[in-house]
C-alpha positions in Angstrom: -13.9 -8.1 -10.5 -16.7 -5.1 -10.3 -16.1 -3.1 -7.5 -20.4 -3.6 -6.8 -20.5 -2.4 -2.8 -18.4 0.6 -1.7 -18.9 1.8 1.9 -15.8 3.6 3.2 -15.2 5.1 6.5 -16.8 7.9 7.3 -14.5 9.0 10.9 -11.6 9.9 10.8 -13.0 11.9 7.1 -9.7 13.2 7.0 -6.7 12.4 8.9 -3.5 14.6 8.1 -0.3 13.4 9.4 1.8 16.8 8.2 1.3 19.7 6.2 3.4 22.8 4.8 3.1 24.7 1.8 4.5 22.1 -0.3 2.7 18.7 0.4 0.3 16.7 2.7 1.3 13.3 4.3 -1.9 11.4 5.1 -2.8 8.3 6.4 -5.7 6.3 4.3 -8.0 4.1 6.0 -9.2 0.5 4.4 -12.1 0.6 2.4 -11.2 3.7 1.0 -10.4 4.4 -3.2 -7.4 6.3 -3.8 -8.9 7.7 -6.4 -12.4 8.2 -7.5 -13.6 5.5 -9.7 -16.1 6.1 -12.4 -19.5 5.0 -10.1 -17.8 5.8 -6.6 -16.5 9.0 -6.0 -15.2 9.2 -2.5 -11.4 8.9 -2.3 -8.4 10.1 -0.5 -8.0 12.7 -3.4 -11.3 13.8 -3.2 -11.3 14.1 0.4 -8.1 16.0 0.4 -9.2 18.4 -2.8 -12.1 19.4 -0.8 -10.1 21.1 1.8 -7.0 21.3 -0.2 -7.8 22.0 -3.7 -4.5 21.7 -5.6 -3.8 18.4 -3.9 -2.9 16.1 -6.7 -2.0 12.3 -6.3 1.4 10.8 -6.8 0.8 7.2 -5.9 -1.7 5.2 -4.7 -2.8 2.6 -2.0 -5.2 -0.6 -2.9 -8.6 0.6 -1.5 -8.3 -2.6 1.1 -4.8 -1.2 2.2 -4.5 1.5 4.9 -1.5 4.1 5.8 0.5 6.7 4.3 -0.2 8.5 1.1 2.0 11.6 -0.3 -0.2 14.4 -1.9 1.5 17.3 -3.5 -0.1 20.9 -3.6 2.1 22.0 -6.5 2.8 21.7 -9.6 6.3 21.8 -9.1 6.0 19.6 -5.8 4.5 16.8 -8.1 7.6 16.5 -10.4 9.3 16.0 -8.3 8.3 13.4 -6.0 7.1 11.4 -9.2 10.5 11.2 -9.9 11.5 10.4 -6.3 9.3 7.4 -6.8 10.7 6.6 -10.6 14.1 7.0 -9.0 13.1 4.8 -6.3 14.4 6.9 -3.9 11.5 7.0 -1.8 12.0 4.2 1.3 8.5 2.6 1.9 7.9 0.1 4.9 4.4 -2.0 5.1 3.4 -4.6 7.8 1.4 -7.2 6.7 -0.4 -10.3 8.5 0.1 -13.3 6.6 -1.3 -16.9 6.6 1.4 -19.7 8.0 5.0 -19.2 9.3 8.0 -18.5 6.3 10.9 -20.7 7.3 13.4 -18.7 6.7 13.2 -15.7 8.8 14.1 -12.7 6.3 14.6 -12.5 2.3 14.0 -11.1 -1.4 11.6 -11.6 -3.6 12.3 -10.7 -7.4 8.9 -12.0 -9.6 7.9 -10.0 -13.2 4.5 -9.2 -12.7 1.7 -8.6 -15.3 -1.7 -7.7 -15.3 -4.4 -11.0 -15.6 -6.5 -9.7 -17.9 -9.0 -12.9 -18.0 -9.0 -11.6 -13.8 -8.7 -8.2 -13.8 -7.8 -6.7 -11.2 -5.3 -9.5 -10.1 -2.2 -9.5 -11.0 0.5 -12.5 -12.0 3.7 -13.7 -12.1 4.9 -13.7 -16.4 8.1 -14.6 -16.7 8.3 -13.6 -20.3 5.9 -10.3 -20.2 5.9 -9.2 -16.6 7.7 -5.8 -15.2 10.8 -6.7 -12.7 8.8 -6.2 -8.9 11.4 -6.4 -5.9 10.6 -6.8 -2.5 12.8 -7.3 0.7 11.1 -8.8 3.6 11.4 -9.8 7.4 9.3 -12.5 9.8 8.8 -10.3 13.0 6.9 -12.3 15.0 4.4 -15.2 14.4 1.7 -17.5 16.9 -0.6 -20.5 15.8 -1.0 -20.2 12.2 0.2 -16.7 11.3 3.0 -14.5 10.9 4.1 -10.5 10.7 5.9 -9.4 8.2 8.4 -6.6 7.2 7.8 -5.7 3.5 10.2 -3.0 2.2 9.2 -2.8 -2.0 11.9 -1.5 -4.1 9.7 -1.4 -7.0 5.5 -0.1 -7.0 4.0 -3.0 -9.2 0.0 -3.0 -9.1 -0.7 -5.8 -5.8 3.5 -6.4 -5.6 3.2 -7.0 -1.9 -0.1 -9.1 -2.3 1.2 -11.5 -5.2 4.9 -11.6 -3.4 3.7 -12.8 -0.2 1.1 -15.5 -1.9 4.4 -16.2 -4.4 6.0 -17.3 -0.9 2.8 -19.6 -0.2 2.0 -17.1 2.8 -1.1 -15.0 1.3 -2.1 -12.1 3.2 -5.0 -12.2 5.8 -8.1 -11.0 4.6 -7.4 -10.4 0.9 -10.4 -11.2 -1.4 -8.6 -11.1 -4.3 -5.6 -13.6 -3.6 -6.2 -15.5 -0.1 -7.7 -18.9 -0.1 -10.8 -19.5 1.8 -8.9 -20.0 5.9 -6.7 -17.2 5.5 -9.5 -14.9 3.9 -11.7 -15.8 6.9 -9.5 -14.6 9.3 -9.9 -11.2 9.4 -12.7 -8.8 8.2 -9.8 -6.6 6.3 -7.1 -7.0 4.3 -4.2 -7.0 6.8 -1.4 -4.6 5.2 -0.6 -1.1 6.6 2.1 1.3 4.9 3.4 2.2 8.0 6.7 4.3 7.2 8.2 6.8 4.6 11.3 8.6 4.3 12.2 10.6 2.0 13.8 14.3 1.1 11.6 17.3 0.8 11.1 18.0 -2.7 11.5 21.7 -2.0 13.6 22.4 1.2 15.5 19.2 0.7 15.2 18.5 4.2 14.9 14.5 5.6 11.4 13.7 6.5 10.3 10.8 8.0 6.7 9.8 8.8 5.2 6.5 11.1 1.7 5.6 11.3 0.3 3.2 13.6 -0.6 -0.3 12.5 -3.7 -1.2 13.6 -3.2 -5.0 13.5 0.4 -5.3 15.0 -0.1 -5.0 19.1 -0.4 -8.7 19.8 3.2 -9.3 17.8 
């Protein structure tokens, strides 16, 4: 699936959550690229490299998917929160707004995922190809046909959240790649916010935690 219409916000341009000499914590908007793709350029790391030019990228959030990115300004900062993240050491926390209620009110989800190459970008479950994906999650509240949810990934698969929640029969509102037609017309965006990170400085070693505000959660 082309990306063929790209029109990300504009205000906040930049939004910076904390900053030393080390790293930036910043907090992507929907509708924003990570990373520049080959026709669209504008992306969180282009956007940071203008202001910060030795920002590099570490991870990445689906364009549809807002909240917290990690950008390292050195070298050295870079190692070492790539392997924070191939550790798994690094404690991520997404809300998400799903279709339905589950009826059980926490659990895990452990799926092999693999790329669908005849539907590329999606992703999909392969029990004899796919790469282990593990996610924890949590029902926090729910009205009429919806629900929010907890997600706490162990693993980073490619769409892990997105395929988990639609493995549970409880897609995610607004997503145009894996919702079906009620729960994509819900919303106007993809309803999944990476709204905490904790992890140890990579250079001082110190704790740091970091929120940002979900922008869909307020009614839960």
């Amino acid at each position: 699936m082309a990306l063929l219409h790209y029109h990300p916000p504009m205000t906040p341009y930049l939004r910076i959550l904390y900053r030393d000499e080390y790293l930036l914590v910043l907090e992507k908007p929907s509708g924003l690229l990570s990373v520049p793709g080959i026709k669209f350029k504008d992306s969180m790391q282009t956007r940071a490299q203008r202001v910060f030019p030795t920002a590099t990228v570490v991870h990445r959030l689906d364009m549809a998917t807002s909240g917290i990115m990690l950008m390292p300004l050195q070298k050295q900062t870079h190692r070492v929160l790539s392997s924070y993240f191939q550790q798994r050491l690094i404690k991520k926390r997404y809300l998400a707004r799903v279709h339905g209620v589950p009826q059980e009110d926490s659990g895990e989800i452990n799926l092999p995922l693999i790329v669908d190459w005849e539907n590329k970008p999606k992703q999909k479950i392969d029990y004899e190809h796919g790469k282990p994906s593990q996610t924890f999650w949590k029902t926090l509240g729910h009205k009429d046909n919806e629900s929010l949810i907890e997600l706490n990934p162990i693993t980073g698969r490619s769409h892990q959240l997105r395929v988990h929640m639609l493995s549970m029969g409880h897609p995610i509102l607004g997503d145009r790649l894996y919702a079906h037609p009620e729960a994509l017309a819900m919303t106007d965006r993809l309803q999944l916010h990476a709204t905490e990170i904790s992890f140890e400085h990579p250079d001082t070693q110190q704790p740091m935690h970091f929120k940002s505000h979900c922008p869909f959660a307020e009614d839960y």
